[in-house]
C-alpha positions as CSV (number, residue, x, y, z in Angstrom):
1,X,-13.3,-2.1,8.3
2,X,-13.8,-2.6,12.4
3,X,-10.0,-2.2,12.9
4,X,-8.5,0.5,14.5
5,X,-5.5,2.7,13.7
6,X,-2.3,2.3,15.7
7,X,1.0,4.6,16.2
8,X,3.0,1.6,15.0
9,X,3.1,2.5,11.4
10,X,2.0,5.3,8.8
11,X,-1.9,5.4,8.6
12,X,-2.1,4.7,4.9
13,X,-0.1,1.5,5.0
14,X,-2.5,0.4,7.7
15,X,-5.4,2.0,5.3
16,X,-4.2,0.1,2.7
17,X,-3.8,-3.5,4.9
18,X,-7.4,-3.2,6.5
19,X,-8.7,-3.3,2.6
20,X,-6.9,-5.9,1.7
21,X,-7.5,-7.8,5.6
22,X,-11.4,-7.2,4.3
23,X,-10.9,-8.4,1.1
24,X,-8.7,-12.0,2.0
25,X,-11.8,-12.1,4.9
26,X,-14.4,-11.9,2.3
27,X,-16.3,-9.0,3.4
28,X,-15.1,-6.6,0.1
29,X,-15.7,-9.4,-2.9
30,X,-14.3,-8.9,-6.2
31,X,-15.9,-5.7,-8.4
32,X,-17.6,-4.5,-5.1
33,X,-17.3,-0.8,-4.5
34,X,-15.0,0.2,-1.6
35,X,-15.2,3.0,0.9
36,X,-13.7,6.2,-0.4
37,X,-11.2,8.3,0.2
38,X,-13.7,11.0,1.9
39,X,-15.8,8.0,4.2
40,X,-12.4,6.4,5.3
41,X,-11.4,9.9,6.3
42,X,-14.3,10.3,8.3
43,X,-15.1,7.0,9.5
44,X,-11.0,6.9,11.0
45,X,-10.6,11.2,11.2
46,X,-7.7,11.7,9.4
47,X,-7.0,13.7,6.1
48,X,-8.3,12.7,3.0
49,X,-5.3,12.3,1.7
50,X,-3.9,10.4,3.8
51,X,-6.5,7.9,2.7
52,X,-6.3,8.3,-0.6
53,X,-2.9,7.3,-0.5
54,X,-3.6,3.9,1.0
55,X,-6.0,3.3,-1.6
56,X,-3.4,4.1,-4.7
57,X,-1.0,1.8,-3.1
58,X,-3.5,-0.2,-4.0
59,X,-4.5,0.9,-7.3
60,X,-1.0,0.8,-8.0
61,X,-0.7,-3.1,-6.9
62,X,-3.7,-3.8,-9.6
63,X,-6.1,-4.7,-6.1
64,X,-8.0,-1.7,-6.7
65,X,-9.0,0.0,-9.8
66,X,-11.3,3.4,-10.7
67,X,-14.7,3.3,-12.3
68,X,-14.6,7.0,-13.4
69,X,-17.6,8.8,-11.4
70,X,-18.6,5.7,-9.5
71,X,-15.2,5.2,-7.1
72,X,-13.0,2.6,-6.6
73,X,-13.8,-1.5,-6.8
74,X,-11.7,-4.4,-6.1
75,X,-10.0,-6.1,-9.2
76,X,-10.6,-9.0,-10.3
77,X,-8.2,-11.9,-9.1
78,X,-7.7,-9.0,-5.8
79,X,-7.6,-12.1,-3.4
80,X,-5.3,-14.0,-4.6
81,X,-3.0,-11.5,-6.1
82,X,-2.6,-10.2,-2.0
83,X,-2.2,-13.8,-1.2
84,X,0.6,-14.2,-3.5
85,X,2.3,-11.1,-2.5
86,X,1.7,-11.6,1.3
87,X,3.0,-15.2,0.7
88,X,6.4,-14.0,-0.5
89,X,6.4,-11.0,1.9
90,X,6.2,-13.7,4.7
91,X,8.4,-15.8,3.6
92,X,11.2,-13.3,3.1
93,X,10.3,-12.1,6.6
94,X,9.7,-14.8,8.9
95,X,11.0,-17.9,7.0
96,X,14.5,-17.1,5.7
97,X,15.7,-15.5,9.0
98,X,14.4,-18.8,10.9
99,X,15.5,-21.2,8.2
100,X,19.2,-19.2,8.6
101,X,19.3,-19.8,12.1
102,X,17.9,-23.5,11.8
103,X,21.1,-24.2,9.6
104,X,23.8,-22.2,12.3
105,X,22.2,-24.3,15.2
106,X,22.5,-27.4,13.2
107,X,19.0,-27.8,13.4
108,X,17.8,-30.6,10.5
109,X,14.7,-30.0,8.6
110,X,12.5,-33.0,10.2
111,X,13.5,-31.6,13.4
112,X,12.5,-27.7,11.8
113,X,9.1,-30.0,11.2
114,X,8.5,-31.2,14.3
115,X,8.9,-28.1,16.2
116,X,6.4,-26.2,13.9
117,X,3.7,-29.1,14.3
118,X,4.3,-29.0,17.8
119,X,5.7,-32.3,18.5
120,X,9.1,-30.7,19.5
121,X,10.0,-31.3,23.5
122,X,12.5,-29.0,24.2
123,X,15.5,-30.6,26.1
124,X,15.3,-28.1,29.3
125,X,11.7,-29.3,30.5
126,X,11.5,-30.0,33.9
């Protein structure tokens, strides 16, 4: 957890992305204890609550779950649970709004392809 906090959006959202950006990246594996509520709040100086609400969004997801006494641990099946979720997040996101404008500018799907592997020219090169 090397990232740092931004203005762009609430502190706990980003609290709760950097756990899971640590956990797709490999560096908090599956039933390893994470940082709590009190070391986030120092380690990023904000209110304790603050990051305990990042970490029950994850609790509340099923990425993170309480060993009474002990803290808080990544679930089992974490990683690809977050994969899963960011895969549809992206999707709803990025791909519909592009795939919607693809079909208003007549653009076909191998043509879609080529652009995304980079084989597209566009026509107003030089």
């Amino acid at each position: 957890m090397n990232e740092y906090l931004s203005q762009e959006k609430s502190i706990y959202l980003q609290i709760s992305e950097m756990l899971e950006n640590d956990i797709l990246r490999d560096v908090l594996l599956e039933e390893e204890r994470v940082p709590s509520t009190n070391e986030l709040a120092k380690l990023y100086a904000i209110n304790p609550a603050t990051a305990a609400k990042g970490i029950n969004l994850l609790v509340d997801a099923g990425i993170l779950y309480k060993k009474r006494g002990i803290g808080m641990f990544v679930a089992a099946g974490a990683k690809e649970c977050i994969r899963m979720r960011r895969r549809e997040a992206f999707f709803d996101t990025y791909l519909c709004s592009i795939l919607d404008e693809a079909k208003r500018l007549n653009i076909s799907r191998d043509e879609l392809i080529s652009m995304i592997d980079g084989n597209y020219e566009r026509s107003t090169k030089d």
